[in-house]
Backbone bond lengths (Angstrom), bond angles and torsions (degrees), N, CA, C in turn:
res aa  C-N    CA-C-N  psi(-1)  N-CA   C-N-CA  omega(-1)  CA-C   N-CA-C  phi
1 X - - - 1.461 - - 1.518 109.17 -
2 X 1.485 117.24 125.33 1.061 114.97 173.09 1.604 125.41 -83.50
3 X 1.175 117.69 161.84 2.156 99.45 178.88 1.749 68.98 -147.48
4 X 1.551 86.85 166.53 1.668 115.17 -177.91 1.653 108.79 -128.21
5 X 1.527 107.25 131.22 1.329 106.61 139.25 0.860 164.92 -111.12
6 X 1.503 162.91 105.23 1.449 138.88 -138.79 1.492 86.59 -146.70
7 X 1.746 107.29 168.34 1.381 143.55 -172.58 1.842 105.05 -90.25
8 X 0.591 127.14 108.36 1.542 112.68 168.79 1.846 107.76 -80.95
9 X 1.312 90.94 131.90 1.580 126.00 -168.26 1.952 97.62 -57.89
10 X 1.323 102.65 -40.95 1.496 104.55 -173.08 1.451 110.19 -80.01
11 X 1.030 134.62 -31.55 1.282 133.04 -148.68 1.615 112.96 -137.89
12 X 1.460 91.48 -22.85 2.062 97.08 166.26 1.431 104.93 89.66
13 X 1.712 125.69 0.21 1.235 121.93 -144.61 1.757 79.07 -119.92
14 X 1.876 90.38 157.99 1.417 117.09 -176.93 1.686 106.18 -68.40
15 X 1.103 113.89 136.38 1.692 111.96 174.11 1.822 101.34 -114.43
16 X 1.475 117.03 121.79 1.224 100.71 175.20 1.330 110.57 -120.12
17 X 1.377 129.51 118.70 1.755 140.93 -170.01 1.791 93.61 -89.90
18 X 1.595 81.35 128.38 1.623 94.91 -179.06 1.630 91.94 -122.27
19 X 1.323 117.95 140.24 1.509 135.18 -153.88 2.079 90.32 -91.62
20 X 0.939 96.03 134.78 2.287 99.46 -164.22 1.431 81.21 -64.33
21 X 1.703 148.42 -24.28 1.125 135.02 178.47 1.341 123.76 -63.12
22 X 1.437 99.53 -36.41 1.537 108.51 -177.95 1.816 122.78 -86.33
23 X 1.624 101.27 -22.75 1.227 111.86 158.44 1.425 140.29 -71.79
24 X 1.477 101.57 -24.15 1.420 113.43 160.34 1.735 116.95 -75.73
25 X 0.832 125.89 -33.57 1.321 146.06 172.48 1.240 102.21 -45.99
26 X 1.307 109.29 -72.05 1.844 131.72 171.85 1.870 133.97 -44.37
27 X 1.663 86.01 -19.72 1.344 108.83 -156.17 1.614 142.62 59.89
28 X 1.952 92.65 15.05 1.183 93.56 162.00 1.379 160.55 -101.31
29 X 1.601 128.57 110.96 1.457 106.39 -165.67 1.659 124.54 -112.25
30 X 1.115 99.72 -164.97 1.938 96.54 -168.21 1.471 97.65 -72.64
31 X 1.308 86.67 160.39 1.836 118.04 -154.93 1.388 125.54 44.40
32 X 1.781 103.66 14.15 1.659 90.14 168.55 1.485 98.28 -107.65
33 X 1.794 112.06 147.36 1.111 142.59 -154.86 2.208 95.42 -73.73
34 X 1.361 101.22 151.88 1.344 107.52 176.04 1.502 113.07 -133.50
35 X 1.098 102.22 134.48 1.583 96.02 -172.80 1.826 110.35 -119.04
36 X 1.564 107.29 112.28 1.105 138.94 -178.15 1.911 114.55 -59.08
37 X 0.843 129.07 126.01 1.768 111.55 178.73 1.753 93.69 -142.84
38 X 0.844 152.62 151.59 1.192 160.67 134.01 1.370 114.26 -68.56
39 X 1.509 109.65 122.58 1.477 117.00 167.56 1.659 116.02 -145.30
40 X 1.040 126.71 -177.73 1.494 124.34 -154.71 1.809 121.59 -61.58
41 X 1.073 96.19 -45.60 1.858 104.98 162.09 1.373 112.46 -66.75
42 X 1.462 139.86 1.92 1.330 111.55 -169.54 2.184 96.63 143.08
43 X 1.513 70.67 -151.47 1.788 86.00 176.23 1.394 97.00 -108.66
44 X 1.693 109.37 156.41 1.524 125.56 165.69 1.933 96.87 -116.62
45 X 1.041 97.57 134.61 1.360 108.77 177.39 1.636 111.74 -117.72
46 X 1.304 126.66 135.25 1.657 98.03 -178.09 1.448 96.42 -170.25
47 X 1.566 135.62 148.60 1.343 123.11 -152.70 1.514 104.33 -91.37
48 X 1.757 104.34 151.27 1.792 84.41 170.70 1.427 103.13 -89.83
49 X 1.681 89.16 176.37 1.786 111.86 -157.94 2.153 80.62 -94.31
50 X 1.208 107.93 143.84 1.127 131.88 176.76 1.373 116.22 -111.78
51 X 1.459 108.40 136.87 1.847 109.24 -165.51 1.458 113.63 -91.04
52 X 1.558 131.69 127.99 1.838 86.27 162.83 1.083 101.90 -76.33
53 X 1.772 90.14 -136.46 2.057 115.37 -165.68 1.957 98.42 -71.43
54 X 1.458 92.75 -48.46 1.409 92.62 -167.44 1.761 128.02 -66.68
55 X 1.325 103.72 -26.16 1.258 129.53 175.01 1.928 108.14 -63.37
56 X 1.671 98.50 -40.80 1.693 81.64 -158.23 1.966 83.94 -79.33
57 X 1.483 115.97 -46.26 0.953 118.37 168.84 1.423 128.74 -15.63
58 X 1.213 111.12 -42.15 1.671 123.51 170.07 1.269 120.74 -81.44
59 X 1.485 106.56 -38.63 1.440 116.84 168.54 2.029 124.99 -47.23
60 X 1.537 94.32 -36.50 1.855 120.56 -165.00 1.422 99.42 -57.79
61 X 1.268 108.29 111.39 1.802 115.64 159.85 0.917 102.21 -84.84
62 X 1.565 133.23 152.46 1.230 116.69 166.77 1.588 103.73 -93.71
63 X 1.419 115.66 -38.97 1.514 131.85 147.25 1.894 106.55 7.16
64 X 1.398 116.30 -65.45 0.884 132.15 -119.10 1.721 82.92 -122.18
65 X 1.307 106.64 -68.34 1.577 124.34 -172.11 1.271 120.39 -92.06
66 X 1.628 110.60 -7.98 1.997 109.32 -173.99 1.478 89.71 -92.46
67 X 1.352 94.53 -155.91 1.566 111.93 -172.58 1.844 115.93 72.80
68 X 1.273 94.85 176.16 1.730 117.90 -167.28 1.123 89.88 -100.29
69 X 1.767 109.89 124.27 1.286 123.79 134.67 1.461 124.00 8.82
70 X 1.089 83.91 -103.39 1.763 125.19 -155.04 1.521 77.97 -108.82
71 X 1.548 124.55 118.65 1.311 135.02 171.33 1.510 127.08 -136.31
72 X 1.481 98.06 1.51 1.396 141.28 -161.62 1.792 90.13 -71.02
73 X 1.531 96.25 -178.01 1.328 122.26 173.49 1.381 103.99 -76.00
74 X 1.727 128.30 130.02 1.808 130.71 158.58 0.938 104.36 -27.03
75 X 1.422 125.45 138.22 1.266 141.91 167.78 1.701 95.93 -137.06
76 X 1.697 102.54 147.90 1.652 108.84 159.42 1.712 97.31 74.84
77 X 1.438 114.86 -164.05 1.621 128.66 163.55 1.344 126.92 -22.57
78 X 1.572 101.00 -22.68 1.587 105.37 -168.32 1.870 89.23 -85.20
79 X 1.105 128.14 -43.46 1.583 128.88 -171.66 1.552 107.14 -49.84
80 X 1.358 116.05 -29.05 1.646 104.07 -179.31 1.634 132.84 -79.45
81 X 1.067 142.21 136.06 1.448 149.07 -157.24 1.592 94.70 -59.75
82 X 0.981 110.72 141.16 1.525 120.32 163.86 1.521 120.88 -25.43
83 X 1.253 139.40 145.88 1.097 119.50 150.34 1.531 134.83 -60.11
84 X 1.463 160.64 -169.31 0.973 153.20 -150.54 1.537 95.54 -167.06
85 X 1.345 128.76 82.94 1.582 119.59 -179.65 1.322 98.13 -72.33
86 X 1.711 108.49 158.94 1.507 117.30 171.29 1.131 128.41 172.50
């Protein structure tokens, strides 16, 4: 199986053409993500693992992932007194 590489002219960046034979083979298809690593022979190419609902769900610290933003001191619009309708 052959694959191609070339430079794209616009952007300076590597383009690498994977043959739909060799991607099926691989199990990879369009819009799933590939994850590139460099190691001593070359490139490793290999698909990422995708979460469902329940998985990231299990994953969620709240530790880690809960909490407020912005928890800070008012800044901007928020510093002014309420309005007073009347």
């Amino acid at each position: 199986m052959n694959t191609s590489v070339a430079i794209d002219p616009e952007t300076g960046a590597y383009v690498l053409t994977l043959p739909a034979s060799l991607c099926e083979a691989a199990g990879v298809s369009i819009n799933r993500p590939l994850i590139v690593e460099p190691i001593a022979a070359g490139l490793l190419l290999r698909t990422a693992r995708t979460q469902n609902l329940e998985q990231k769900l299990a994953a969620f610290d709240p530790a880690i992932h809960g909490g407020e933003l912005m928890s800070g001191l008012r800044v901007g619009q928020e510093r002014l007194p309420p309005c007073q309708g009347g």
